[in-house]
Backbone bond lengths (Angstrom), bond angles and torsions (degrees), N, CA, C in turn:
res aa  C-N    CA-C-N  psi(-1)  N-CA   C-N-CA  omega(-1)  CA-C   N-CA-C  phi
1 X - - - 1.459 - - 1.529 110.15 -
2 X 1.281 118.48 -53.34 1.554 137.20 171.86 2.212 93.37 -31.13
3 X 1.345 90.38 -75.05 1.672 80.22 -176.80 1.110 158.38 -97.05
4 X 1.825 80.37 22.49 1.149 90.80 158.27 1.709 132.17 -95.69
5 X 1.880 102.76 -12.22 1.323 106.72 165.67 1.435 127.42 -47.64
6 X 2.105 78.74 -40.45 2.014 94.90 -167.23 1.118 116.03 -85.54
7 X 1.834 124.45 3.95 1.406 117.25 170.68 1.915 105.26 -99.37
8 X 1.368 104.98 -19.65 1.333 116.17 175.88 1.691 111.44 -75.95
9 X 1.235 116.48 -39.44 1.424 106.16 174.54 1.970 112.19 -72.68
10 X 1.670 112.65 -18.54 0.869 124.12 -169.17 1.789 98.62 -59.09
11 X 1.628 108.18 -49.51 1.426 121.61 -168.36 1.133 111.48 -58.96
12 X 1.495 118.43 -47.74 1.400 138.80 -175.00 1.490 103.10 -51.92
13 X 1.130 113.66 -53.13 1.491 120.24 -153.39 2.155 86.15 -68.12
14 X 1.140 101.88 -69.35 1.584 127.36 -177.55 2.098 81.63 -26.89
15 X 1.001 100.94 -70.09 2.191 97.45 179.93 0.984 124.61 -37.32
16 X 1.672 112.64 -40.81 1.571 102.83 -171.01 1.288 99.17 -92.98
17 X 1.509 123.56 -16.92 1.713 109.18 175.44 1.505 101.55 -60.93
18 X 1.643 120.65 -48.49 1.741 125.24 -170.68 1.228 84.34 -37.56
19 X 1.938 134.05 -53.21 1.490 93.41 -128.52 1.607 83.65 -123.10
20 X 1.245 114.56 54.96 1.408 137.81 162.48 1.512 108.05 -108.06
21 X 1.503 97.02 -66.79 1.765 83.25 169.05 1.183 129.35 -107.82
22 X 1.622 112.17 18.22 1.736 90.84 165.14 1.679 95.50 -127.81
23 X 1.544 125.17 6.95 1.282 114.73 -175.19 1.018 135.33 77.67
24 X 1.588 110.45 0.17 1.275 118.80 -175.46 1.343 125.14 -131.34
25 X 1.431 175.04 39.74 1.328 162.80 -11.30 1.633 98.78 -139.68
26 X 0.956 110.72 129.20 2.053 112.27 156.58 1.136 100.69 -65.82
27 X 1.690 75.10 152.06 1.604 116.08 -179.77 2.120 99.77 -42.48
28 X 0.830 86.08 141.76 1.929 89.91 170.20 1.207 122.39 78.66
29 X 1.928 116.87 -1.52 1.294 107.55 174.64 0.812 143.53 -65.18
30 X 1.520 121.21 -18.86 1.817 136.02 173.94 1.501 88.82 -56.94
31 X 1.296 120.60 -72.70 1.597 127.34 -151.59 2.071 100.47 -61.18
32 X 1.329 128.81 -8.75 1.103 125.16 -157.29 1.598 99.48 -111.65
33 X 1.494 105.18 -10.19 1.408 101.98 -165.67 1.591 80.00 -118.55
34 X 0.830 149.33 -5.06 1.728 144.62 161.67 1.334 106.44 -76.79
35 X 1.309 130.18 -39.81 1.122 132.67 -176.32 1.577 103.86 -72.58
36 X 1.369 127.22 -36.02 1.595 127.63 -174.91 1.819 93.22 -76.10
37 X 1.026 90.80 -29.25 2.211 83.83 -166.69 1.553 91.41 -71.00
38 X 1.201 118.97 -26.90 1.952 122.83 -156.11 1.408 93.52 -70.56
39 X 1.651 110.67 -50.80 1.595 121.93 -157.83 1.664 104.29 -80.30
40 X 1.804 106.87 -17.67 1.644 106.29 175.35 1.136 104.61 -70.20
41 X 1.805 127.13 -49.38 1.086 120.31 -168.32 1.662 124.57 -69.85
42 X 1.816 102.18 -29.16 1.728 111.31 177.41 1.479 88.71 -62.63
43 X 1.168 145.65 -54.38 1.340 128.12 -177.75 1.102 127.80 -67.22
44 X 1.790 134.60 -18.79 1.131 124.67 169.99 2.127 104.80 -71.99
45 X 1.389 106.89 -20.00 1.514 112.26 -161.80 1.757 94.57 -68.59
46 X 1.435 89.01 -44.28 1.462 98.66 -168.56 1.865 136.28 -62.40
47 X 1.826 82.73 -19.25 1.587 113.97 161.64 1.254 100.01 -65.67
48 X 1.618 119.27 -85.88 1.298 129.26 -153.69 1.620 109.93 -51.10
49 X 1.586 126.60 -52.00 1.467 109.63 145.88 1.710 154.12 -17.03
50 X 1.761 88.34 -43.09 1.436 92.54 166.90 1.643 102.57 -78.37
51 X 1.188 102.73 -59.79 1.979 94.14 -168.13 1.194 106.81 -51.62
52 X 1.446 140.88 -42.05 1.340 116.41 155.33 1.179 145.91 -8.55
53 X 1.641 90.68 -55.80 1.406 103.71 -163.72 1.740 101.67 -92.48
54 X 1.310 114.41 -25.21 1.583 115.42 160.56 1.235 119.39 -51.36
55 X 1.774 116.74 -43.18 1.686 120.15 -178.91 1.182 103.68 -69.61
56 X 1.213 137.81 -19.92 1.401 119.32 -172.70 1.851 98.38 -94.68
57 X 1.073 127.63 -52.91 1.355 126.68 161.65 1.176 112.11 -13.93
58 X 1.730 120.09 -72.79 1.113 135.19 -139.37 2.553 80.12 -88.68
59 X 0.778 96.21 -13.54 1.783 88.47 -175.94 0.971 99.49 -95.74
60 X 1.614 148.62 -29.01 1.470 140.94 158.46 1.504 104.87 -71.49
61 X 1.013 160.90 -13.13 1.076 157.44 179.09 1.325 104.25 -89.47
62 X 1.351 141.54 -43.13 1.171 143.53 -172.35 1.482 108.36 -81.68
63 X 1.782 104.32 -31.59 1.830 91.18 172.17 1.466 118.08 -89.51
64 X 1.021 108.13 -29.00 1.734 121.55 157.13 1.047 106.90 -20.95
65 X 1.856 112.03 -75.03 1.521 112.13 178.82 1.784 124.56 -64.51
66 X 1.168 99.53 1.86 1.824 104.29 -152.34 1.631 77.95 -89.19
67 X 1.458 127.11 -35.35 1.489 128.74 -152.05 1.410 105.49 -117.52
68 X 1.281 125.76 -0.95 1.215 151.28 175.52 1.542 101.40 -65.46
69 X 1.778 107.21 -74.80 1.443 118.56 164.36 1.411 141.49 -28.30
70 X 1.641 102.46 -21.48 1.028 129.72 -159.66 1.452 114.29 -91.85
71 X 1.298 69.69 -61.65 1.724 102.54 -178.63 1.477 100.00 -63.48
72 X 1.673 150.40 -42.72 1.234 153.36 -166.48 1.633 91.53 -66.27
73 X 1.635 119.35 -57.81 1.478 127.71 -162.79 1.385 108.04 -56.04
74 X 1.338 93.08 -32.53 2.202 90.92 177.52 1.152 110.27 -96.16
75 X 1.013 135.60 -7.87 1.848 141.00 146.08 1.551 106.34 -50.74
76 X 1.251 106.37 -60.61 1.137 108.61 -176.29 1.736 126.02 -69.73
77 X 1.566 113.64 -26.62 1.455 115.05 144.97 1.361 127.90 -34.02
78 X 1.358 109.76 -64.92 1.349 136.62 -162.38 1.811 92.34 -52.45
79 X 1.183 87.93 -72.41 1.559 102.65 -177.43 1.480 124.05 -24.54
80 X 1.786 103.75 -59.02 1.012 109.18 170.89 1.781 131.22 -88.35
81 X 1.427 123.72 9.02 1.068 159.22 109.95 1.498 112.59 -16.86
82 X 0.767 93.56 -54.80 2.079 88.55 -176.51 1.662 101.80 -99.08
83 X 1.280 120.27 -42.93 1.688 112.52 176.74 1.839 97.65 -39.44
84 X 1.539 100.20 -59.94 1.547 100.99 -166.33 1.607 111.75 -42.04
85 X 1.482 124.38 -54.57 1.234 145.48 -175.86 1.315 105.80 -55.13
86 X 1.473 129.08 -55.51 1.362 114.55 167.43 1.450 118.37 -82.71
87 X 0.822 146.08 10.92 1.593 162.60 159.26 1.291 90.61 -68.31
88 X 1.489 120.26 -75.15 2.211 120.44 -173.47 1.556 91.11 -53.59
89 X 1.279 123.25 -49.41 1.666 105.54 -155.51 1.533 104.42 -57.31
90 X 1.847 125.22 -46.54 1.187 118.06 -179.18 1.270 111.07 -74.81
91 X 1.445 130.53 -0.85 1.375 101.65 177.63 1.420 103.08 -81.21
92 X 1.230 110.99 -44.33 1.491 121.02 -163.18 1.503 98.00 -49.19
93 X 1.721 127.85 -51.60 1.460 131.00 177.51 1.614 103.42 -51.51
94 X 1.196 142.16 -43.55 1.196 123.55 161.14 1.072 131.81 -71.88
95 X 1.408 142.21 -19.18 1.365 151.40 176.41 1.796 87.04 -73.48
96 X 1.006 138.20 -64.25 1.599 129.65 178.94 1.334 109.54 -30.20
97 X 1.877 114.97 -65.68 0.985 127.43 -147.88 1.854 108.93 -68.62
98 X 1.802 101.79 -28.51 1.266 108.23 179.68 1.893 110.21 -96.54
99 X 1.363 107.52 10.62 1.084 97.56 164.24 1.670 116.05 -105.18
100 X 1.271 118.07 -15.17 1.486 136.68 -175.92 1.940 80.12 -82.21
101 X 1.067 144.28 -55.91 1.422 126.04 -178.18 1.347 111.90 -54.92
102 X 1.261 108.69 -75.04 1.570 118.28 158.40 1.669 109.83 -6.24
103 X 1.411 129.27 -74.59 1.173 133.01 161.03 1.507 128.26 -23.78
104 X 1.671 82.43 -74.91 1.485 88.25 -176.10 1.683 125.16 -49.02
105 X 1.671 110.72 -43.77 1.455 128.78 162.54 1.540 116.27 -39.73
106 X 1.321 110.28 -55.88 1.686 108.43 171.80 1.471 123.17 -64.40
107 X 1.544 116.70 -29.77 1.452 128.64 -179.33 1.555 92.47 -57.32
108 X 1.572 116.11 -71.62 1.204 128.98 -160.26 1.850 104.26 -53.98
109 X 1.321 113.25 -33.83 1.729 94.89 -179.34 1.252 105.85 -104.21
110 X 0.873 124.18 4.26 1.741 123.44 160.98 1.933 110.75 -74.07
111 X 1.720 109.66 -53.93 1.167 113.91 156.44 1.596 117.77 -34.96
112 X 1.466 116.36 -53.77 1.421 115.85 -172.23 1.356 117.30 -87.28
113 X 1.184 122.92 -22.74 1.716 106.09 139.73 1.469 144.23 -74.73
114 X 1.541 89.79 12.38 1.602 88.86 173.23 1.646 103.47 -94.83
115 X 1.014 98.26 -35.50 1.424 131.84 178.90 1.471 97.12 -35.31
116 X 1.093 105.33 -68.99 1.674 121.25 -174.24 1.161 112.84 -53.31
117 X 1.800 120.56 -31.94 1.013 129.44 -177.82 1.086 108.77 -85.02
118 X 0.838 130.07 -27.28 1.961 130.54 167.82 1.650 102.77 126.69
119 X 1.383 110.96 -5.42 1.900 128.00 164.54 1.136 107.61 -72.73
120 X 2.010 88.85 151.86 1.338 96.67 163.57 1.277 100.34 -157.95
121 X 1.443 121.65 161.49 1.313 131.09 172.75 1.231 121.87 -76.64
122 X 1.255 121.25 106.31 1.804 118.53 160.71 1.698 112.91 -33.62
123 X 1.311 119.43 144.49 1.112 119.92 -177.78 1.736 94.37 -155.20
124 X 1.622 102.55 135.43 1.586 98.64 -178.22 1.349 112.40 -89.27
């Protein structure tokens, strides 16, 4: 394709010198200068195709990122969604554990004032 532009612009050029200095055009110039307008326009087609195909690129890429953002923020819910959830589960496991001390501490000086008192608790 390349050489045939560059032997076709070669002709072209060779025409307008003919009809520079003799005023008159060679044989084949209509068909040589249709062929340069054909190969301007396959190349303007061949532009507008690519940017096409860039705008659509460049419009999935931009919603990609638009939902991308999105999509990270509810990851990041989730995430912190479950820290919270296991955060209550251990508190609650320590709030037991310090209330079973708690317990046990009052059992034991309630025991030891009975104690004192000359009581005691049955225990099976």
């Amino acid at each position: 394709y390349q050489r045939r532009v560059h032997g076709i612009q070669k002709v072209y050029n060779l025409n307008m010198k003919a009809k520079k200095d003799t005023g008159l055009f060679l044989p084949g110039h209509n068909i040589s200068a249709r062929v340069k307008e054909e190969d301007k326009h396959h190349t303007a087609l061949e532009y507008s195709k690519k940017m096409e195909s860039l705008g659509r690129i460049t419009a999935w890429h931009e919603g990609h990122q638009k939902f991308q953002v999105g999509n990270l923020n509810k990851r990041n819910e989730l995430q912190i969604k479950k820290e919270l959830i296991e955060a209550n589960t251990e508190l609650k496991i320590r709030r037991r554990e310090r209330l079973k001390e708690l317990y046990a501490a009052e059992m034991a000086l309630y025991e030891k004032e009975l104690n004192d008192k000359g009581l005691a608790i049955f225990q099976d």
